[in-house]
C-alpha positions in Angstrom: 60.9 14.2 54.9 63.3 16.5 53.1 67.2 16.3 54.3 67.4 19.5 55.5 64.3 18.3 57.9 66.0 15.8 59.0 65.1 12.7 56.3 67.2 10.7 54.3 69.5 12.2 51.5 68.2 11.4 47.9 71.4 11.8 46.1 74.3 9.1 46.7 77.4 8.7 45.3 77.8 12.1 43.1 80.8 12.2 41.0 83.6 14.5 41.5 84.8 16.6 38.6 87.7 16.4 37.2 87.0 12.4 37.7 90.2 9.8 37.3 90.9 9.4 33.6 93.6 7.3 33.4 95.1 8.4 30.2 95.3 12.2 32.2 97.4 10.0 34.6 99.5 9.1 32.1 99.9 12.2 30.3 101.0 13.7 33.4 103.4 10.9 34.2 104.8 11.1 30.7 105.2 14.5 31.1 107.4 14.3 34.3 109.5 11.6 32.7 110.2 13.4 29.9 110.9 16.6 32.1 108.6 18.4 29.9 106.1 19.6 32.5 108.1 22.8 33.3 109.4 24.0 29.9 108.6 27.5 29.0 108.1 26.2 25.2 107.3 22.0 25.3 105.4 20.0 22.8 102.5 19.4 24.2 100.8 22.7 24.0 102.0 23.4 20.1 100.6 19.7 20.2 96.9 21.2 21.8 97.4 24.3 19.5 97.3 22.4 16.8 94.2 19.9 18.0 92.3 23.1 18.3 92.5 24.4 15.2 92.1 21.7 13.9 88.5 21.2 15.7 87.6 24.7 14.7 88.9 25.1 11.1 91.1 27.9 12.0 94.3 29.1 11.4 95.6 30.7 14.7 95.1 29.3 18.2 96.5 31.9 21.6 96.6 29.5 24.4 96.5 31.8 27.5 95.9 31.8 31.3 92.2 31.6 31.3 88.9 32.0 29.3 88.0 35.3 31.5 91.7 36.6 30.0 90.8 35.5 26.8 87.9 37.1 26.3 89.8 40.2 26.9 92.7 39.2 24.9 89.8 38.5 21.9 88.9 42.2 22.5 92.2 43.9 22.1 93.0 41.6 19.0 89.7 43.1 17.4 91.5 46.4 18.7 88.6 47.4 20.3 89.5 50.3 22.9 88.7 53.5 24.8 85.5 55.1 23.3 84.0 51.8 21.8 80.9 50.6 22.6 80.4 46.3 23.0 77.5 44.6 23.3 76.6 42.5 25.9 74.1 40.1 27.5 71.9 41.4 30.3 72.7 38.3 31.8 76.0 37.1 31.2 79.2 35.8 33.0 80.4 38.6 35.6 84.3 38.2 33.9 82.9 39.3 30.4 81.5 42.7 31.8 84.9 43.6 33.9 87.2 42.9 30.3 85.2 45.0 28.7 85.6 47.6 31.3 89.7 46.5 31.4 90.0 47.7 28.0 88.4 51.2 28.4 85.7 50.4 26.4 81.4 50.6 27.5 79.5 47.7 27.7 76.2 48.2 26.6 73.6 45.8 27.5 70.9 43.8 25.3 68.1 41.7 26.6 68.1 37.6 26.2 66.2 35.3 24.8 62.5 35.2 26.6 62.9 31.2 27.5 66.6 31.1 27.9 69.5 32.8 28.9 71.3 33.9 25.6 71.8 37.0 23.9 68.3 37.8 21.7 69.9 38.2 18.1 67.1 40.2 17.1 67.7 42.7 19.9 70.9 43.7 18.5 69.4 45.7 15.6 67.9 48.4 18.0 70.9 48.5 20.3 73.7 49.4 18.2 75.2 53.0 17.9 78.0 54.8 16.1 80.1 54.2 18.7 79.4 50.3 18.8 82.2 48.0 18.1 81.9 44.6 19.0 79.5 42.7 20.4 80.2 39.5 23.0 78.1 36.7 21.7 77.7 33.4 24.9 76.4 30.3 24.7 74.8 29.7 28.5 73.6 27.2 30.2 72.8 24.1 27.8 71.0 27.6 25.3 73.1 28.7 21.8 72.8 32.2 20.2 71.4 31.5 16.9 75.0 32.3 15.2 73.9 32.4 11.9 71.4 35.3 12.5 74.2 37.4 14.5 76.9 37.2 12.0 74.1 37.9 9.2 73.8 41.6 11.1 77.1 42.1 12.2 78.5 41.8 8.6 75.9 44.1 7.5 76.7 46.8 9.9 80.8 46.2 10.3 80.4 45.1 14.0 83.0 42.8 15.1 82.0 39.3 17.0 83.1 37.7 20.1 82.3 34.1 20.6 82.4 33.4 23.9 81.8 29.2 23.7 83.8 28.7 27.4 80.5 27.0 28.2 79.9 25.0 25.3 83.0 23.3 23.9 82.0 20.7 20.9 78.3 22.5 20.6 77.5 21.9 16.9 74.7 25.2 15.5 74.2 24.6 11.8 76.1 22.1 11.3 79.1 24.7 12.4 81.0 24.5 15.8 80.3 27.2 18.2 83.5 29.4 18.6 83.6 28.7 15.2 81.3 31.5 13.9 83.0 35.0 15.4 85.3 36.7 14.0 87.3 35.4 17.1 86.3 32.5 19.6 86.9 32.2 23.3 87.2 28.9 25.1 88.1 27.9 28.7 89.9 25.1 30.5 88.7 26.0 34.1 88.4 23.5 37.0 84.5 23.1 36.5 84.9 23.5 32.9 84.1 20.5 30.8 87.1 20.3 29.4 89.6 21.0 32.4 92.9 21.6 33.1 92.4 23.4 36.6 93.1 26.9 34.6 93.8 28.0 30.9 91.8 29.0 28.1 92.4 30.0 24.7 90.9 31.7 21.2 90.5 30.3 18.1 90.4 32.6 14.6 91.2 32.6 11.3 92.5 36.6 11.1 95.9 36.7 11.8 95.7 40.4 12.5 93.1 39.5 15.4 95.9 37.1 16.6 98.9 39.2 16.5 97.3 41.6 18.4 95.9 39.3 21.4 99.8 37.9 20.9 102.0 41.2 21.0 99.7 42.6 24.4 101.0 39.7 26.4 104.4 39.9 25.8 106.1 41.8 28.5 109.3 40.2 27.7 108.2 37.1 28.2 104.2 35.7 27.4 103.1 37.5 30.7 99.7 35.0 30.5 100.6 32.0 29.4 99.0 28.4 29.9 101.4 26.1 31.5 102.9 23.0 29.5 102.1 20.5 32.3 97.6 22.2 32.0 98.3 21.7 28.2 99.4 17.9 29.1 96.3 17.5 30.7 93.9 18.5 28.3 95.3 16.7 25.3 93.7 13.5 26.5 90.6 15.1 27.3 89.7 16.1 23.6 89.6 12.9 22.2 86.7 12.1 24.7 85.0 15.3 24.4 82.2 14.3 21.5 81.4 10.5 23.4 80.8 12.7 26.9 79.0 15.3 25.7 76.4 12.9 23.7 76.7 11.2 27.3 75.5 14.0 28.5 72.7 15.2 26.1 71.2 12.0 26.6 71.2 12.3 30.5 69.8 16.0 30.5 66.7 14.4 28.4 66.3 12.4 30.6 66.1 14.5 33.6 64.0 16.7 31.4 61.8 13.5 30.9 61.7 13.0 34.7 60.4 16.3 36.0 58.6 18.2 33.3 55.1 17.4 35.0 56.5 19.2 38.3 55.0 22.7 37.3 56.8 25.2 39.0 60.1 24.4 37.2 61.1 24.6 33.1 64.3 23.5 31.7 65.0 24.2 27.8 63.7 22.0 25.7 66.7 18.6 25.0 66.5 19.0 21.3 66.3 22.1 19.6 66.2 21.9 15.5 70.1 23.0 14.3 71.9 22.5 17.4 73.7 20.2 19.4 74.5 21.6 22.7 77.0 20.7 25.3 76.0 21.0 28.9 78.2 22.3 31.3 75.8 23.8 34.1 72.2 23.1 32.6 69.7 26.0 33.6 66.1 25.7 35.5 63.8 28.7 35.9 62.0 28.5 38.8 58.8 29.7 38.8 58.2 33.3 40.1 55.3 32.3 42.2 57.2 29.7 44.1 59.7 32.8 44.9 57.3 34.9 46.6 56.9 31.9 49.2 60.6 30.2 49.2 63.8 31.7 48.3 66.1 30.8 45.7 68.6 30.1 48.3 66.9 28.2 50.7 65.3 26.5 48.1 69.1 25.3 46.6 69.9 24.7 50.1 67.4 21.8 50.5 68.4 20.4 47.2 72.0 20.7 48.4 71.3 18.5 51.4 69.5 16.1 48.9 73.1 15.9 47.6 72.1 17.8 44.2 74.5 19.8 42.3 72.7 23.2 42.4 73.8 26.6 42.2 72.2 29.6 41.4 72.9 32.0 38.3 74.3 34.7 37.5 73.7 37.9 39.1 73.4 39.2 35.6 74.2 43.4 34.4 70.2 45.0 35.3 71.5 46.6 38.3 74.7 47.9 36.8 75.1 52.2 37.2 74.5 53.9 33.9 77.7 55.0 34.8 79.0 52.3 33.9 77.1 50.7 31.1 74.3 51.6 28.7 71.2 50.3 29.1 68.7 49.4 26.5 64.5 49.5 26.9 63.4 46.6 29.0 66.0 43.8 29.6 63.0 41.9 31.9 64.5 39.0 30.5 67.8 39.3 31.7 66.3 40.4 34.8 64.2 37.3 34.8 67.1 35.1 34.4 69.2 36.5 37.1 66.3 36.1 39.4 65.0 32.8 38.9 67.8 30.9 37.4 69.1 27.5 39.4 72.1 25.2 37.4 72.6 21.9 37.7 76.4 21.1 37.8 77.5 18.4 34.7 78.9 16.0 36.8 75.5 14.5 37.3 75.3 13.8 33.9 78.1 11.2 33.5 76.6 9.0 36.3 74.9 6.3 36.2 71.1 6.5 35.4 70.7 5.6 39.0 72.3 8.3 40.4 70.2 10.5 37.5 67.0 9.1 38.8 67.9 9.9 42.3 68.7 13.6 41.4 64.7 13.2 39.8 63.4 12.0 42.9 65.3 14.7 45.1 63.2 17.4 42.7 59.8 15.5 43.2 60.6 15.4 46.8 60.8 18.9 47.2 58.1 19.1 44.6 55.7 17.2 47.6 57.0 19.1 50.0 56.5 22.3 48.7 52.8 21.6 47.7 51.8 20.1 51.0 53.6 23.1 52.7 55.8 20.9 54.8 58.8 23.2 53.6 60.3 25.3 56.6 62.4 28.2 55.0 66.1 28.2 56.6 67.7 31.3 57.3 71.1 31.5 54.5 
C-alpha cells in the first residue's frame, strides 16, 4: 500500500541539505574569532575570488548577491540593453526570463533538446535576427548544452554568450568546465544549490570590459549587491569537496538509473553521455504523457512525497508567455513537453547511503505496482 493510502513510508532517513561539514563549522567559527564575518572588504571572499578563477581559467570573478542577479549582471556587462534581442530556452529557469526583461531587452525563445531540457544548439541558427544580441545558454537538470557547437555559431555571427552553469558547478564538456565556455559565466551559491552558502552567486570571464561593466552597475556608492564575507567563509570549504561529491553523485544517479529503467512510464537521461561529466543538482524524469491523462503530475509527486522522496516538479517553462512579451519561434513542443511532464529528484539523495538510494528505487516501483494494478486513488492538491 502506498503512504498516502495509508502504508508504510519507503524512504527513511533523507539527508538534509546543507548537511554538517565540520570544516564549514570551523570556517565560521574562525571567522567570528577573527571578527572577519562582518567586514565590508575581509579576506575570505578575495580568497573565493581567487579559488574561482582559478577553477575556471579566468581573469575576473564579480561575486554578487545571487545567481538570478548575476545573470543580469552578465547581461549589462555584455552591454546588452533596450532593443536587443536574447535568446532563450523554452524551458528555462523563471529568474533568467525576468533579467532579461530588467534590462529592457526581448527574450526570444528557442526550443530544447527532444530528450532533455537544454537549449537545442542547432535551433539557434533559425532563431536569430538583426536585433539578436545574446543568447542565455543553461545547463539543466543533470543535461549540458553541447558548448562547443554554440560558441562555434555565436563566433560566426557576433552573438554574445551567457553561461548560465548555477546548476552545474564542476560539470566538465570537452574536457572544458562549464561556465568556462561563454563569453561570461554565471554561478550560484543558493540554499539548495550544490555548492551553498544560503545566498550569493557570482560570474566568471576573462573580458575585463564584461567585468567592469557588471562592476560599475552595482556601485551606488557602495556595491549595492554584494555577497557577504561571512557566505564567502562558508563556501571556501565547500570547493575543495566539490569534485569527490559530485563523482559521489554521478555514481548514485546511475545507479538509480540502473534501478528503474525497466519501469516504463518514466525516462531519466542517460548516466554517461560521451564528452561530459555532469554534476547533478535536481536530476530530471519525464513522465510519460500517457500516465498524465490518468494521474496528475501533482498527485503523482504527492504520493512520492509521502514515500519520503525528494520530488518536485519543473519548471513552468516560457510556451505560455504573451508575444507581448517575448518572441516566439516555430514549434517549441519540446519545451512544452518539458514543462509538462518534468519531475526532479532533489541531490541530497545522492550522498546517502546506497540504502537510502535503494529505498528511493523501491518508492518508484511501489508506485510503479500501484499505478498498473489501478490501486492509485488521485488526491485532490
Amino acid at each position: 500500500m502506498l503512504a498516502i493510502h495509508g502504508g508504510p513510508v519507503a524512504v527513511a532517513n533523507l539527508p538534509v541539505w546543507p548537511s554538517k561539514d565540520p570544516q564549514v563549522r570551523q570556517a565560521m567559527l574562525s571567522s567570528y574569532e577573527d571578527g572577519s564575518w562582518g567586514r565590508y572588504h575581509g579576506p575570505h571572499a578575495q580568497e573565493l575570488g581567487d579559488q574561482l578563477a582559478r577553477l575556471h581559467h579566468c581573469e575576473f570573478v564579480l561575486l554578487c548577491c545571487s545567481g538570478t542577479y548575476a545573470v543580469e549582471a552578465a547581461l549589462r556587462g555584455l552591454g546588452v540593453g533596450p532593443d536587443d534581442e536574447v535568446l532563450l530556452a523554452g524551458y528555462d529557469f523563471p529568474g533568467n526570463f525576468r533579467a532579461i526583461e530588467a534590462i529592457g531587452a526581448r527574450p526570444a525563445l528557442v526550443d530544447i533538446q527532444p530528450h532533455g531540457w537544454c537549449l537545442r544548439a542547432r535551433e539557434l541558427a533559425t532563431s536569430a535576427t538583426d536585433q539578436t544580441r545574446a543568447v542565455i545558454v543553461t545547463h539543466l537538470h543533470g543535461a549540458l548544452v553541447d558548448m562547443k557547437e554554440v560558441m562555434t555559431w555565436a563566433e560566426k555571427r557576433g552573438i554574445q554568450v551567457v553561461e548560465d552553469a548555477c546548476q552545474a558547478p564542476g560539470a566538465m564538456i570537452d574536457n572544458r568546465l562549464a561556465g568556462n565556455w561563454g563569453d561570461v559565466g554565471v554561478l550560484s551559491f543558493g540554499g539548495s544549490k550544490l555548492l551553498t552558502a544560503g545566498r550569493g552567486g557570482a560570474i566568471v570571464t576573462s573580458d575585463e570590459n564584461i567585468y567592469q561593466r557588471a562592476k560599475i552597475y552595482g556601485q551606488r556608492g557602495n556595491d549595492a549587491f554584494p555577497m557577504s564575507e561571512l557566505q564567502a567563509t562558508v563556501l571556501l570549504p565547500q570547493i575543495a569537496k566539490l569534485q569527490t561529491r559530485n563523482e559521489q553523485r554521478a555514481k548514485a544517479v546511475a545507479r538509480l538509473h540502473e534501478g528503474i529503467r525497466d519501469i516504463d512510464w518514466l525516462q531519466l537521461m542517460p548516466p554517461d553521455v560521451p564528452h561530459q561529466q555532469t554534476s547533478y543538482y535536481k536530476v530530471g524524469i519525464t513522465l510519460d504523457a500517457q500516465l498524465l491523462t490518468e494521474v496528475s503530475r501533482d498527485s503523482f509527486i504527492q504520493a512520492m512525497r509521502a514515500e519520503g522522496a525528494p520530488l518536485d516538479a519543473g519548471f513552468e517553462g516560457f510556451t505560455r508567455r504573451s508575444r507581448r512579451r517575448c518572441r516566439h519561434s516555430d514549434g517549441l513542443k519540446n519545451s512544452r513537453r518539458a514543462a509538462e511532464q518534468t519531475v526532479l529528484v532533489h541531490h541530497p539523495v545522492f550522498l546517502a547511503s546506497d540504502e537510502v538510494l535503494d529505498q528511493l528505487i523501491y518508492a518508484f516501483h511501489k508506485m510503479d505496482r500501484a499505478l498498473k494494478e489501478n490501486r492509485f486513488i488521485e488526491q485532490h492538491v
